[in-house]
C-alpha positions in Angstrom: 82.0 146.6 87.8 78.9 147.1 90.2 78.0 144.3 90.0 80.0 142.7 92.0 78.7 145.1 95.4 75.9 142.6 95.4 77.9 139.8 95.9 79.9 141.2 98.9 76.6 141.1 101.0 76.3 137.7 100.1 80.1 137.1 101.3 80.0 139.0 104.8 76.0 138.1 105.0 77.3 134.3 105.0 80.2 135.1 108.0 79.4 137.6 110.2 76.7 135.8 111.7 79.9 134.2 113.5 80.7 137.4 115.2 78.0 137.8 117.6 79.7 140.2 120.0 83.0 142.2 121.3 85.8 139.0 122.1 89.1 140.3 123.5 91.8 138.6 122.0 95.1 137.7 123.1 97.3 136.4 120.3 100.5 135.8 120.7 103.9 136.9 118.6 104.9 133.6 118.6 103.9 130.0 118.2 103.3 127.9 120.7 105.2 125.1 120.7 102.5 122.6 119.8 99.4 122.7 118.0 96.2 120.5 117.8 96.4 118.8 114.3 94.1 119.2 111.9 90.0 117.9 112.7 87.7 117.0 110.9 84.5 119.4 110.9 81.2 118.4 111.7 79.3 120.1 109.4 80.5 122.2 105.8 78.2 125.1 104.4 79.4 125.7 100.9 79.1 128.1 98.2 80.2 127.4 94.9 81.7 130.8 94.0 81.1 134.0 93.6 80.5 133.8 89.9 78.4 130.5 90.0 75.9 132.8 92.2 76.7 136.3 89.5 75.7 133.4 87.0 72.3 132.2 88.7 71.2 135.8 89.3 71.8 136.9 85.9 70.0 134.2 84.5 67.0 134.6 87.1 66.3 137.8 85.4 67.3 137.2 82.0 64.4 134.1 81.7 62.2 136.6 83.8 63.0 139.5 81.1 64.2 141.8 83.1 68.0 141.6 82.3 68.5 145.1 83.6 68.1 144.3 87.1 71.5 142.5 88.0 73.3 145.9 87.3 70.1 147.7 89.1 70.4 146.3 92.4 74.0 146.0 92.4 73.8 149.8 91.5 72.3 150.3 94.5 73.8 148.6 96.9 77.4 150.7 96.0 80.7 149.9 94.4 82.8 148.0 97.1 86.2 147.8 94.8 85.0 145.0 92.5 85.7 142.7 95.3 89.2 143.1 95.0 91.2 140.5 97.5 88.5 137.9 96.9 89.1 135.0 94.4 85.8 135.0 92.6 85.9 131.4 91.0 86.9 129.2 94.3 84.7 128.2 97.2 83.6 130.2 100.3 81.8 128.9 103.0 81.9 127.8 107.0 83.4 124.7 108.7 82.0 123.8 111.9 84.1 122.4 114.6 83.9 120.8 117.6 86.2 122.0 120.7 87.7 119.6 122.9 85.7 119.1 126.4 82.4 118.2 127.8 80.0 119.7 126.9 81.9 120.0 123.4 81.4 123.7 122.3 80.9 124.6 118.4 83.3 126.4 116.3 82.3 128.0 113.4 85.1 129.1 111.4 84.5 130.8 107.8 87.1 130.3 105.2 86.8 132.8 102.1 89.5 132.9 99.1 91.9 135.5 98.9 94.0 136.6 96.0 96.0 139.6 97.8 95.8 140.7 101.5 96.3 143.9 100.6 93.4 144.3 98.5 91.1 142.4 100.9 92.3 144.7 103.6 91.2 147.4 101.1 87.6 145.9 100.6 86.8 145.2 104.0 87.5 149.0 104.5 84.7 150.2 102.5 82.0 148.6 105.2 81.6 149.3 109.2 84.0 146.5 109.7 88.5 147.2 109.8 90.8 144.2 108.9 93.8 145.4 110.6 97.3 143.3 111.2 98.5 141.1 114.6 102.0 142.8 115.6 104.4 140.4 114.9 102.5 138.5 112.6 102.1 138.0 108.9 99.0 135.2 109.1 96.9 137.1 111.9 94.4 140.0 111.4 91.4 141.6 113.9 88.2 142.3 112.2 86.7 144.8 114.7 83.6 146.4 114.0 81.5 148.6 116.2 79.6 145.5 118.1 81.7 143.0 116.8 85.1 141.7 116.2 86.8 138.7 114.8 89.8 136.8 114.4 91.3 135.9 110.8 94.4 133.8 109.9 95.4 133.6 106.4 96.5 130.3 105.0 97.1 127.8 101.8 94.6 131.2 99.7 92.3 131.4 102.2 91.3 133.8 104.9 89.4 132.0 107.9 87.4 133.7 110.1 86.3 133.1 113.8 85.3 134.5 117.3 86.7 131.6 119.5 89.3 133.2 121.3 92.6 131.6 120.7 91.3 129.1 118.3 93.8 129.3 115.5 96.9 129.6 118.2 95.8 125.5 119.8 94.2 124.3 116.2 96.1 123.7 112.9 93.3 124.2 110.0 94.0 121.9 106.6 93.4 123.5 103.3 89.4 123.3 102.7 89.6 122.6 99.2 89.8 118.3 99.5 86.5 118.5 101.6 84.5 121.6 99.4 85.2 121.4 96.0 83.1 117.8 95.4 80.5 119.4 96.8 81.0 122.8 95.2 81.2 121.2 91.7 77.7 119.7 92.3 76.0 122.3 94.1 75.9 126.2 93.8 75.0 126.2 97.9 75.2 122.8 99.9 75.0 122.0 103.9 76.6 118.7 104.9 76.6 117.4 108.2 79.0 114.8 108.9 77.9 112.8 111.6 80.8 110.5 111.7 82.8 112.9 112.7 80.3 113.2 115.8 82.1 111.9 118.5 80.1 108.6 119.7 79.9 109.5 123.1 77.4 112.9 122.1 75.7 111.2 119.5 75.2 108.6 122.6 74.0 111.2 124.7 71.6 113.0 121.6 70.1 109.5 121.6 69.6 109.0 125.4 67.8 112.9 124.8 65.6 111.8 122.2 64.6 108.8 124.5 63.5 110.5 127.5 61.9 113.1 125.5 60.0 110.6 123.6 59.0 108.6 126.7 57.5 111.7 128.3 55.8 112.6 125.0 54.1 109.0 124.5 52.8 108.6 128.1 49.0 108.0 127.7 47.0 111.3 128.3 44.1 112.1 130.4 40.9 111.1 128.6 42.8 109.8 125.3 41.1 106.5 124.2 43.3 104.0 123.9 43.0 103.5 120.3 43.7 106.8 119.5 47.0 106.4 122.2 48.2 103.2 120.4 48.1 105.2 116.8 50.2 107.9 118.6 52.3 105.6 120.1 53.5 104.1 116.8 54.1 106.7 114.8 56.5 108.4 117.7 58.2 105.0 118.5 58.8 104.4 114.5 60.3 108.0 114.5 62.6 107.6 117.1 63.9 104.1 115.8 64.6 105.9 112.2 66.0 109.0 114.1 68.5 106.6 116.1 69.1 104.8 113.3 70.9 107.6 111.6 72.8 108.6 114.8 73.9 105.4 115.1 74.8 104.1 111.8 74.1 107.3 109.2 77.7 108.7 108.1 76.3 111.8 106.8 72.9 114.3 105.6 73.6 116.4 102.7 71.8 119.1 101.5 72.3 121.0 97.7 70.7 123.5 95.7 72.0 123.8 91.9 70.5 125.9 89.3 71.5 125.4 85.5 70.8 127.7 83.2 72.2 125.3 80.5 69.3 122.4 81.7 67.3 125.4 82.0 66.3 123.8 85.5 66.5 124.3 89.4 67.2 121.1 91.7 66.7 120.8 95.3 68.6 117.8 96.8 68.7 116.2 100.1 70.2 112.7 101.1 71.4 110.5 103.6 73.9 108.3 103.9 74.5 105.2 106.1 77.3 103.6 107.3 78.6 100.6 104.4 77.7 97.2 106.0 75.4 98.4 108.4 71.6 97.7 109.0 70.4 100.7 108.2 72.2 101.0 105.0 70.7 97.8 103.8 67.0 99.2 104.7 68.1 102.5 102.3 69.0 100.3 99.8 66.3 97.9 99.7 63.4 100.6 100.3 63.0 100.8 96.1 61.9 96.7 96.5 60.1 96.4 93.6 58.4 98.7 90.9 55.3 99.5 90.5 52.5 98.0 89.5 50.6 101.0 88.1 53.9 101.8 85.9 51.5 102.5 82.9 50.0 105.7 84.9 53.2 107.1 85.2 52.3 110.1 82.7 54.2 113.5 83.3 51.6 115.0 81.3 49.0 115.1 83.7 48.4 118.2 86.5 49.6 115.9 89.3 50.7 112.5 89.5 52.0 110.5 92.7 53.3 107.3 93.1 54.5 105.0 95.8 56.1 101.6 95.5 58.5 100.8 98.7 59.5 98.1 100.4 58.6 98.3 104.5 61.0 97.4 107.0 60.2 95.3 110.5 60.2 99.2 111.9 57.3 100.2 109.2 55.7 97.4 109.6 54.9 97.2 113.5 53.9 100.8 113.0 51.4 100.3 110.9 50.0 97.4 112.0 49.1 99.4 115.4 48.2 101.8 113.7 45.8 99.8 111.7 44.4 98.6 115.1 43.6 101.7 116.5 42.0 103.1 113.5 39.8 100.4 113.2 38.5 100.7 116.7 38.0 104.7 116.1 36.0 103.7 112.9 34.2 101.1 114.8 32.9 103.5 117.3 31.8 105.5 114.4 29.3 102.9 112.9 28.2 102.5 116.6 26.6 105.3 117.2 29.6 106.7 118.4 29.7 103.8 121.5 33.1 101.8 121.6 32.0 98.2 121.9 34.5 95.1 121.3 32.0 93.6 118.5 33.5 94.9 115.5 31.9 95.1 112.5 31.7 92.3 109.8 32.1 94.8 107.0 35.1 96.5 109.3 36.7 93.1 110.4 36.8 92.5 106.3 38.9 95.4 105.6 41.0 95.4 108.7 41.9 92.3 107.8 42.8 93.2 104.2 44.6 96.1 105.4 47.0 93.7 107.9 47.2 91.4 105.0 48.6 93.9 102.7 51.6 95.7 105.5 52.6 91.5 105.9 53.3 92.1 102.8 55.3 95.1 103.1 55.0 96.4 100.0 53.4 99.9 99.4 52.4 100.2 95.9 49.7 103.2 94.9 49.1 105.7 92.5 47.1 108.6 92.3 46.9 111.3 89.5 44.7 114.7 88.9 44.0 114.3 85.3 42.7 117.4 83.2 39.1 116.0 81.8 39.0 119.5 79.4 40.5 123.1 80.2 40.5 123.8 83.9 38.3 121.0 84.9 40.0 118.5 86.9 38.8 114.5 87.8 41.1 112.6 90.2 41.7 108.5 90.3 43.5 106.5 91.3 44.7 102.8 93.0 46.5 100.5 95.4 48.0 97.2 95.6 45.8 95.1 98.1 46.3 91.7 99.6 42.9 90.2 98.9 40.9 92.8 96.6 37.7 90.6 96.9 37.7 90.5 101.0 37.7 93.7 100.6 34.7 94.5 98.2 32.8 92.3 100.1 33.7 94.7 103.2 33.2 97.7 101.5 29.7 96.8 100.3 29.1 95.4 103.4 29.7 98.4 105.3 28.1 100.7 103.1 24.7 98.9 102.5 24.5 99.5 105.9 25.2 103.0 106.1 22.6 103.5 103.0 19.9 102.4 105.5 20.3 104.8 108.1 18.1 107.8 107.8 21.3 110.5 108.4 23.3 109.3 106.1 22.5 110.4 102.4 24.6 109.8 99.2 25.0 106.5 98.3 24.2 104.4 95.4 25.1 100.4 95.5 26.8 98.6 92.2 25.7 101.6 89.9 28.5 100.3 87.9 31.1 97.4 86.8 33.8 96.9 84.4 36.3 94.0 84.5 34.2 92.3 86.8 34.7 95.1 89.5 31.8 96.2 91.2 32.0 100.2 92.2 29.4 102.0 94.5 28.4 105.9 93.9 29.0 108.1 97.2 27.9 112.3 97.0 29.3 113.8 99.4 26.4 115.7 101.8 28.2 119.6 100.9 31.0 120.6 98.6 32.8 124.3 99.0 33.2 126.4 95.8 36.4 125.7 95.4 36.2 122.5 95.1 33.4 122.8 92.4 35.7 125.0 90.4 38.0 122.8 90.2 36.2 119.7 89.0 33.9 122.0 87.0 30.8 120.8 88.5 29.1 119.0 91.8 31.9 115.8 92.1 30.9 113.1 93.5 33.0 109.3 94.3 33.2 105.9 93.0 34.8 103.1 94.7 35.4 99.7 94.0 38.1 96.2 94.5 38.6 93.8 92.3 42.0 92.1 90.5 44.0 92.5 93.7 43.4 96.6 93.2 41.5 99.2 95.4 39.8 101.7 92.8 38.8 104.9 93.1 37.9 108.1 91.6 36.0 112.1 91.8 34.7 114.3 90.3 32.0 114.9 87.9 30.5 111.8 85.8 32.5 111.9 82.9 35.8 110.6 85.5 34.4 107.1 85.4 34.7 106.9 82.3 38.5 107.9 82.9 39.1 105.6 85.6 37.9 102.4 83.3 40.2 103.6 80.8 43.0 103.8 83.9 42.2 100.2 84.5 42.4 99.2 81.2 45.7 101.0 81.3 47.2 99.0 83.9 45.5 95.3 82.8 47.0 95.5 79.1 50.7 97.1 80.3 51.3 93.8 82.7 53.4 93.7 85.4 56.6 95.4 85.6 59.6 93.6 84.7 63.2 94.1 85.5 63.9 96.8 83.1 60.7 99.0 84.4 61.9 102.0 85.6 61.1 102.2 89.7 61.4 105.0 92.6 60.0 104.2 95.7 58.3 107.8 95.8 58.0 110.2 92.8 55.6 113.3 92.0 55.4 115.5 89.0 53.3 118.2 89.6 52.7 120.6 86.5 51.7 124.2 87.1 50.0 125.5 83.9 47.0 123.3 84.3 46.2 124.5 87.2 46.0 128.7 86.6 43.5 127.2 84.1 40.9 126.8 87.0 38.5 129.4 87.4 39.1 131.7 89.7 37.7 132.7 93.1 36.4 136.2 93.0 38.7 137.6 95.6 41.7 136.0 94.2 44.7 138.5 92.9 44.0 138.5 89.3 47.6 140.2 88.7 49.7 137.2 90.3 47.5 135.0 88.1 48.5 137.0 85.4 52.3 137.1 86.2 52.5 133.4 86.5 50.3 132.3 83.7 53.1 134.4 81.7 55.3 132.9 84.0 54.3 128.9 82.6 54.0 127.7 79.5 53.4 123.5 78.8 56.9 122.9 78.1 58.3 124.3 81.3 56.0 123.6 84.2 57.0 121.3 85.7 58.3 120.3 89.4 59.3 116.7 89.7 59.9 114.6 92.7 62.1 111.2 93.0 63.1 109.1 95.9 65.4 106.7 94.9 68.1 104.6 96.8 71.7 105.1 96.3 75.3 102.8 96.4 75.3 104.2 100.2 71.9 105.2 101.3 68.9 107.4 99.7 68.3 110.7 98.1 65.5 113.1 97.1 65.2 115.2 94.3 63.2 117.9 93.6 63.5 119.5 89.7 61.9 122.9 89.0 61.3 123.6 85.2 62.4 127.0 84.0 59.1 128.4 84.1 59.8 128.5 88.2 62.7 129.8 87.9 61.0 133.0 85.3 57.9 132.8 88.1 60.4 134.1 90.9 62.5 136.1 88.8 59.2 138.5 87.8 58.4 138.1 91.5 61.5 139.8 92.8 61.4 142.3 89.8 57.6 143.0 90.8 59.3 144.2 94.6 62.0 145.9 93.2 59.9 148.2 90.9 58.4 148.9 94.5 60.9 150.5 96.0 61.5 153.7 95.9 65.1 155.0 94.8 66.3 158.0 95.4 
């Protein structure tokens, strides 16, 4: 079938990169008389399977209704003997090793299943690139090409693949299958670095690197005020603890892409592991804390919806502390006529405080959603968890009444409203872009207010009051979460049809509006988000509804009935 001609560039796209020039090779007829036993690698790319990736591709164009172009492009990219040689239904990939010695140098080896030698041989043939035989051996080819060359040794139904001279003569290579196929029966395509299997003394030496990079990067500037220094300074110092955190005590970083056309769904995946007992493990795990308190808002019906509700470690918690302290002095100098002065503010000290109050806590709990107010008109709200909501009005108005005085400052309205007790001020801003106007369907304008132990807030045009008092109401009659209330420290669900419901610009494409309005339809729009702990550490997830998958499908079609074929 032609098909499978598309599939071969996939194979030797995924493994030549390995042979990046000429090596002379020097193999041996015999065996020397010992061997390095088996490593582990460092790192594992994996693909599922040939089929697995005939499967996806089929299905990309099938939802995109374009069926026809599986057999099209694998029309024109030749007939390469059905992949003959190849097993079609068992892994391929690359293992990465390390070679003995300092510095350690890496070996990428590729390991692709083979059915018959003969046949592969055969396959190989039909490209620029000649498998040929090692005299005197039956597990030992040369790939020689006409810039490159390779080494292959065939082994337990696999042909590996490499460029380091002599590497299969000193290193025994155990079957692949115990380390890919987990990963292969969860992902179609997966990367996992191991970083166990990093010997301690470089992952020692990575961390002494990131130090001295970071202590050059976080020396004070010329001119930098310190405020703005000590913000800088503790985001790059809470970096470097996480970074060193997982060199030290991560066991491994695993990446996977799966699509399904069963679930009718794409997922992204990414997580990290620590090692079990270890501090950082028990920071992964407790990161979920507690759930949120704005569980009610949790609607996957709305254009856009994030939520955060995360426990901060002693790291976190020094880092935004400082960070709080510079900001506060930058803001200072801004309600001082742009002078730094010591005094700070009443209104100011209110908030900083508040704001100190609430990392003590260390919990993060927020939520913020785009809510459709009618067709393509947009209003957003939303709220956070505060330590002391009614400090912080008081600094609010405090600040604001101020600002209200001041003959450059235009655009706000004191305690133009209240429900529950909760005072909120009306802010315009001085110019909003037509963009912006499109998308709440009108001039937008802000309301802020604290109350409850909850920051409020909310824009767009008037009618998204109204929706934030019914958010509050919301969250009041739902109660706090219990036990059973479902928790992730981070989720978003983002849903695409909403949006292409905006007006549009006037220089916007109107044909790629067109393809993905056709694209998404209310039942499959959406791209969901989740960050949630695991028995050994933490993982992301990122779910695409089918409508994405039909969206890039009609995409790719759109370039191929581009091209011209001859």
């Amino acid at each position: 079938m032609r098909r499978w001609s598309l599939v071969v560039v996939l194979v030797l796209g995924l493994v030549s990169p390995l042979l990046v020039g000429p090596v002379a090779y020097g193999q041996q007829a015999d065996e020397p008389a010992t061997k390095l036993p088996p490593v582990n690698p460092v790192a594992i790319v994996t693909c599922a399977s040939i089929e697995r990736f005939l499967v996806d591709i089929d299905w990309t164009f099938e939802t995109a209704g374009r069926p026809e172009l599986t057999d099209f492009i694998a029309g024109q990219l030749g007939n390469v003997n059905d992949l003959k040689g190849i097993d079609r239904n068992k892994p391929f990939g690359i293992l990465l090793f390390l070679a003995p010695g300092l510095p350690p140098r890496p070996v990428p080896v590729a390991f692709v299943p083979v059915t018959d030698v003969e046949d592969l041989i055969k396959t190989v043939g039909l490209g620029p690139m000649k498998m040929t035989p090692v005299e005197g051996r039956t597990d030992r080819y040369e790939l020689k090409g006409p810039r490159r060359s390779g080494s292959i040794m065939v082994q337990d139904g696999f042909a590996f693949l490499t460029n380091e001279k002599d590497f299969f003569e000193d290193q025994e290579i155990a079957n692949p299958i115990p380390l890919v196929a987990p990963l292969a029966a969860r992902y179609d395509f997966s990367v996992n670095l191991r970083i166990r299997e990093i010997p301690s003394t470089i992952r020692d030496v990575v961390v002494g690197m990131l130090r001295t990079t970071f202590a050059a990067e976080m020396q004070q500037r010329d001119e930098e005020p310190d405020s703005i220094y000590k913000m800088r300074k503790a985001n790059g110092t809470s970096l470097l603890e996480f970074l060193t955190n997982v060199l030290d005590q991560g066991d491994q970083f695993l990446l996977g892409w799966d699509a399904s056309k069963e679930n009718k769904s794409a997922v992204l995946e990414w997580q990290i592991d620590a090692v079990p007992g270890s501090g950082f493990g028990k920071y992964l795990k407790e990161v979920a804390g507690k759930p949120t308190t704005f569980h009610a808002m949790l609607n996957d019906a709305h254009p856009l919806t994030i939520a955060g509700s995360w426990s901060m470690d002693k790291r976190e918690k020094k880092a935004a502390a400082e960070g709080m302290e510079g900001l506060t002095v930058e803001l200072n100098k801004a309600l001082n006529d742009n002078m730094y002065t010591d005094v700070i503010h009443p209104g100011l000290k209110k908030i900083h405080d508040v704001v100190q109050a609430s990392i003590e806590d260390g919990h993060i709990d927020l939520c913020i959603q785009m809510i459709a107010l009618e067709k393509g008109k947009f209003g957003l709200v939303g709220g956070a968890r505060v330590a002391g909501a009614e400090t912080l009005a008081v600094g609010i108005r405090e600040i604001l009444d101020e600002l209200s005085t001041r003959h450059d400052v235009k655009g706000i309205e004191l305690d133009t409203d209240t429900h529950l007790n909760i005072s909120f001020h009306h802010l315009t801003p001085p110019g909003v872009s037509d963009g912006e106007k499109r998308m709440y369907g009108g001039q937008p304008s802000g309301w802020i207010g604290a109350g409850g132990r909850n920051f409020w807030f909310c824009f767009g045009t008037p009618e998204v009051f109204t929706t934030l008092t019914q958010t509050i109401d919301l969250v009041q009659t739902s109660g706090p979460p219990t036990a059973t209330t479902p928790s992730a420290p981070f989720q978003v669900v983002f849903r695409m049809a909403p949006w292409l419901q905006i007006p549009p610009d006037e220089d916007e494409d109107s044909a790629e509006r067109e393809m993905a309005q056709e694209s998404f339809s209310a039942q499959d729009d959406a791209a969901r988000l989740t960050v949630r702990p695991t028995d050994t550490g933490i993982r992301t997830r990122i779910q695409l509804d089918e409508g994405f998958v039909r969206w890039v499908g009609r995409s790719l079609a759109q370039q191929i009935d581009g091209l011209e074929v001859p």
